[in-house]
N, C-alpha and C positions, 0 to 999 in steps of 0.2 A: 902191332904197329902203334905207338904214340904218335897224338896228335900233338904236331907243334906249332900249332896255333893259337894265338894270345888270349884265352879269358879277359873279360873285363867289360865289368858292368857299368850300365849304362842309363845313368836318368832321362827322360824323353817326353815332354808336354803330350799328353792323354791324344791332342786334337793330331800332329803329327805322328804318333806309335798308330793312330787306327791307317792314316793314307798310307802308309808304311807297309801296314798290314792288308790292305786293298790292295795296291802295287803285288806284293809280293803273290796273293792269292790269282791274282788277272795272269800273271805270268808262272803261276802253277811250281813256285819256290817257296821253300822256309826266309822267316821273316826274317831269321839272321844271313841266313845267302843273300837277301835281299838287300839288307843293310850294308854289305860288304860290297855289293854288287856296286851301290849307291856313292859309299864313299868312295872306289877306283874311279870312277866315271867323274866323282868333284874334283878328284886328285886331277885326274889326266885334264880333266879342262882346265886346271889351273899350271898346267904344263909339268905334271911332276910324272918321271918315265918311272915308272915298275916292270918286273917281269912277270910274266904271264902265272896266274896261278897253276900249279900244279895239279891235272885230273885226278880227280879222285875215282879209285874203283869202283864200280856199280854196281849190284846184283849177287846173285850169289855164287860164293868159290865154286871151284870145277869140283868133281865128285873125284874121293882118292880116289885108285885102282883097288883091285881086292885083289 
């Protein structure tokens, strides 16, 4: 399964990437979930609608049959 989600990097002042990275650790997320999380929630406060992300699977596949 490809993932179609955008690459792109990202400069970030040293003092901002660490609360970034405090945030993302308090809520037990990667820093890039984090960030993603971050930007939907500036979006939606600034009234812009998106569709909800799509879940992603979890854990590991079910066992073939033999």
């Amino acid at each position: 399964m490809a993932d179609d989600r955008k690459a792109y990097p990202l400069r970030v002042d040293p003092a901002l990437w660490s609360a970034v990275e405090r945030c993302a650790a308090a809520d037990l997320r990667s820093v890039n979930a984090e960030v993603e999380i971050l930007i939907r929630e500036a979006l939606g406060a600034r009234g812009v609608k998106l569709a909800k992300p799509q879940a992603r699977k979890r854990g590991r596949p079910p066992k073939a049959e033999s």
